[in-house]
N, C-alpha and C positions, 0 to 999 in steps of 0.2 A: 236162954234164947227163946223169946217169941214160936208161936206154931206158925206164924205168919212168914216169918223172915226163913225158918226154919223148911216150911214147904217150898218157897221162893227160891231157895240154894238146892233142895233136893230137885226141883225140877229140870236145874240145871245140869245138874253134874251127874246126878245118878245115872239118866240115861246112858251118857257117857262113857260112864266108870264101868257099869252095867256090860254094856255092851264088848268091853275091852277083855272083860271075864267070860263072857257068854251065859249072863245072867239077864232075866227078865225083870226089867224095873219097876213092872207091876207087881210083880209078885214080894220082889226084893222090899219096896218102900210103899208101895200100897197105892191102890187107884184113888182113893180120894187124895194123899200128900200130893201124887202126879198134878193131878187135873187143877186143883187149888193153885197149885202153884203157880201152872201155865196161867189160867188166869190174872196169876200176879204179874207176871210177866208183861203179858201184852197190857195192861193197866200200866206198866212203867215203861212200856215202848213208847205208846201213846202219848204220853207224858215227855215223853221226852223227844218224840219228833213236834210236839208241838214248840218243845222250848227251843229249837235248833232252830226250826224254822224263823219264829219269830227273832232270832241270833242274828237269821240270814237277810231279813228285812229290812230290822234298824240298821244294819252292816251296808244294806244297799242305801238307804236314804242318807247315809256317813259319805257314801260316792259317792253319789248323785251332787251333794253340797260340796267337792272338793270341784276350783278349777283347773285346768288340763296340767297347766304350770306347777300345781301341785302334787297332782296324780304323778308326773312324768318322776318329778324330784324324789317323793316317795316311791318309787320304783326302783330309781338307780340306787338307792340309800337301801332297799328292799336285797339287792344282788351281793354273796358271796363275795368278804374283800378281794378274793383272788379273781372273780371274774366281772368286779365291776370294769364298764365300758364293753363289755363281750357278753352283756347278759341276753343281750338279743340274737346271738345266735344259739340260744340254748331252748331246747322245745320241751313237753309238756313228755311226764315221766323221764327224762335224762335223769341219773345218776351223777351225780358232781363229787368230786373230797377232798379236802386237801390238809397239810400238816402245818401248822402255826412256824414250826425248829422242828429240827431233824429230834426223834424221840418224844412228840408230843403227840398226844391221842390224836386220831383223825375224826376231823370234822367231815361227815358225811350228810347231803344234801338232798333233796329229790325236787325236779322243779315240776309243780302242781299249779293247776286254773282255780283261781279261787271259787269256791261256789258261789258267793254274794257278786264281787266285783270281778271276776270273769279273767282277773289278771293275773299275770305269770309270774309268780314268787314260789320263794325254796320254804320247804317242810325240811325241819330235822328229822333224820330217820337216826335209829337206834338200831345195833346190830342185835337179832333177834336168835340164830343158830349158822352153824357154819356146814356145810357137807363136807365128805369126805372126799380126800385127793382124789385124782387120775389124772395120770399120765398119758399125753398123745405127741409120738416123736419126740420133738425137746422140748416141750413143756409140762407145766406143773398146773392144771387146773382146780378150779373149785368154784360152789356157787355161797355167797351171802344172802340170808334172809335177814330186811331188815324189816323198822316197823313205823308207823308213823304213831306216838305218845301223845302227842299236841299240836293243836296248830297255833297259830296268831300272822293273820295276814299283815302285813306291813302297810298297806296303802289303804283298806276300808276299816279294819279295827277288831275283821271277826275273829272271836276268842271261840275255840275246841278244846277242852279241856282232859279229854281222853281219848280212847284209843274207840269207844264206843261212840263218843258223840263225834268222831272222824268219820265213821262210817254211815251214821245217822245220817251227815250233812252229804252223804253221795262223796266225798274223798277214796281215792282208792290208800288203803291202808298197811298193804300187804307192798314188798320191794324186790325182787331177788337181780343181783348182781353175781354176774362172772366174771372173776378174779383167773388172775394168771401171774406166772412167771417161769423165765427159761430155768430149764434145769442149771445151767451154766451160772445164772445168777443167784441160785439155795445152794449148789455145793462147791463151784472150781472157783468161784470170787474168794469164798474162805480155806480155800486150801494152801498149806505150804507144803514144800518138797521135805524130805528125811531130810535132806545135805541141809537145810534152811539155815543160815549161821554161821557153818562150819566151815566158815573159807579160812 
């Protein structure tokens, strides 16, 4: 491995790692791997808000040349099969999901302003950790973090390719969702009586 790449990933993580121990990451990996690296760092920031940006540019000048007629089409084509025709009452951060058949993974959505075209299309989100239960009265709560991986807007063409160039481009990246259900619905829908049967 490179000293290059090498300082690049210690700048990152050591701190980090570092601090979770109560260890000093100067001492631990040394002021010059630190500072080297940071350097590298904002050299590949740089780098990569210039590439997002100019992402966001040509992406605008893709709208700009569509007509309305086009834009509107690419929008409803853009909406969740389940809420085309009701995409317009859904606003910007809404949580959306829904199941293909009963037993199929959930499709989970977030509806986001595109950065370039400014229009309201859904980001797939990925579930990222789940917290733990609590109970309040009869239900069963909990919160979902998910995460935005990618984007590809539907109506100007802009491509995100990660979780880094989401945030680059100002996308909020982070999701968290409260989940619920009654108690009555996790344990007395699957309960049967002793006698169950035995008539």
């Amino acid at each position: 491995m490179s000293t290059r790449i090498s300082g690049f990933r210690s700048s990152r993580v050591s701190p980090k790692s570092c601090a979770g121990l109560g260890l000093d990451p100067l001492i631990f990996v040394g002021r010059n791997t630190i500072e080297s690296g940071r350097l590298l760092i904002a050299v590949q920031d740089k780098k990569l808000d210039a590439e997002i940006k100019k992402r966001v540019a040509e992406a605008i000048l893709r709208f700009e040349s569509l007509s309305e007629a086009e834009v509107k089409r690419r929008k409803l084509a853009a909406a969740p099969l389940f809420l085309r025709g009701k995409w317009d009452s859904v606003t910007a951060g809404m949580i959306v999901s829904y199941r293909i058949s009963l037993g199929a993974p959930k499709n989970v959505y977030c509806a986001v302003d595109c950065p370039a075209c400014k229009c309201l299309v859904p980001a797939a989100l990925r579930e990222a950790r789940v917290s733990d239960e609590r109970i309040d009265k009869d239900d069963i709560y909990w919160e979902v973090t998910y995460v935005v991986e990618q984007f590809v807007c539907p109506v100007c063409g802009l491509e995100l390719f990660s979780m880094t160039e989401v945030r680059c481009a100002g996308l909020e990246h982070q999701y968290i969702d409260q989940e619920y259900e009654s108690i009555q619905e996790r344990f007395l829908n699957n309960y049967e009586p002793d006698d169950y049967g035995n008539d």
